[in-house]
N, C-alpha and C positions, 0 to 999 in steps of 0.2 A: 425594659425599664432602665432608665438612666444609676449612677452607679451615685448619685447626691445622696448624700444626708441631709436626712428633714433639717430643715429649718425651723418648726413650729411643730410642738408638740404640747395640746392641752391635756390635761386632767379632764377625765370623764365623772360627771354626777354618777354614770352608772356602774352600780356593784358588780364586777365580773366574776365568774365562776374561776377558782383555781384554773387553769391553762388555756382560760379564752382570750383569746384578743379582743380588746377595743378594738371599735367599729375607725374605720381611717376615713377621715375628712378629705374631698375631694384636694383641697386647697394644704393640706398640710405637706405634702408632698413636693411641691413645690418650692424653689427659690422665689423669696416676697415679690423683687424687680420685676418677675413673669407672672406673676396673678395678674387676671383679666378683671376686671367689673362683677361680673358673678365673684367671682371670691372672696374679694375684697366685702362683697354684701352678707357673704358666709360669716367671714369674717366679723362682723359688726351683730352678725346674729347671735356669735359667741359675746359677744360683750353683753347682750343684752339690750342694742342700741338698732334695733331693727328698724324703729320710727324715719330713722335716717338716708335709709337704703333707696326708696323712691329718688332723694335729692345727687345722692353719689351715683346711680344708675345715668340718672338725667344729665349730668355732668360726665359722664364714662370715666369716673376714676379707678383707676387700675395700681394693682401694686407701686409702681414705681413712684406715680404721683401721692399716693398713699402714705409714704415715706417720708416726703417733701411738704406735708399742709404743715402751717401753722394755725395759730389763733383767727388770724385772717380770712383765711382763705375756708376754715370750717364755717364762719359764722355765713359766710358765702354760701355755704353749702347746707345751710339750715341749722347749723346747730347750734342755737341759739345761749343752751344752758353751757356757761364756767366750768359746773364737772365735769360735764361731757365732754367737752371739750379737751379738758386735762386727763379724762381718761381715754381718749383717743390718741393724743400725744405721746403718754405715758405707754400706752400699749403699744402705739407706734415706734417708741425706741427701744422698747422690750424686743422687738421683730430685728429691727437695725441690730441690737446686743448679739443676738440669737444668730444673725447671716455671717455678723464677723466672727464666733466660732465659728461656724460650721464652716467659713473661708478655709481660718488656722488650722484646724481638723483636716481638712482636706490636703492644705500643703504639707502637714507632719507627715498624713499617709502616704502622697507622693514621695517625698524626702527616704520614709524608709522602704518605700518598695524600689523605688534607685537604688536606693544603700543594697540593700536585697538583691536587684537584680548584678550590681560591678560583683559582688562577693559569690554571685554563682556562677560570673565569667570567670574569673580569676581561680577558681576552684576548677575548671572548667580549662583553662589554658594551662594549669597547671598538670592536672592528669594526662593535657592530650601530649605534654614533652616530656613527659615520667615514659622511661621504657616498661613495657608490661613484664612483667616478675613469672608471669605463666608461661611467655611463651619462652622465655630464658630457662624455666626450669625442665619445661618439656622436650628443649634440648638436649640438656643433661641427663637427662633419661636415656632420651632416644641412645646416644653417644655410648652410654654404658650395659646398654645391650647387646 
């Protein structure tokens, strides 16, 4: 399994039991740019906007283009109703919001596991030019016997 953090995480209608996991969406797991067409259709399932999915199938719109519709290029793609529209949009930059965290997210954690890794060389080059204090003192032993 890849080391990403979700991009996309819905709210489930369903009641879970104290320590159950929600069920995971194929499609959540994913960075948005790499959903295929299936997803993308998941995706619209979740909105509620299923009606749609024959026309974005038939077109192969896949995440990346996904990102990229405007008012245009929906109505191209059948979706004829204003809101819908605007909730496709709207959910659409909801996704764009959600990828540039999880970018920034990703560079902090690189940043301090860097940071992390110099601070255990450096701890690390330190000990190996430290004389060891054992084998100094087991001299002095030996010596006074």
């Amino acid at each position: 399994m890849s080391s990403r953090s979700h991009t996309l995480v819905l709210s489930s209608d369903e009641i879970l039991d104290e320590g159950q996991c929600p069920k995971q969406h194929q499609w959540q797991n994913l960075i948005v740019t790499e959903w295929t067409s299936q997803q993308v259709s998941r995706w619209l399932m979740g909105l509620n906007l299923e009606q749609y999915i024959p026309d974005f199938m038939a077109k192969n719109v896949d995440g990346d283009q996904l990102l990229q519709l405007d008012s245009t290029e929906l109505k191209t793609l059948g979706v004829a109703s204003s809101q819908d529209r605007a909730l496709i949009k709207k959910k659409a930059k909801d996704l764009k919001v959600l990828m540039e965290k999880a970018r920034r997210n990703r560079e902090k954690l690189d940043k301090q596991r860097e940071k992390l890794r110099n601070k255990e060389l450096e701890q690390q080059q330190k000990q190996a030019h430290k004389p060891s204090s054992k084998g100094h003192s087991e001299t002095a032993e030996g010596a006074a016997e």
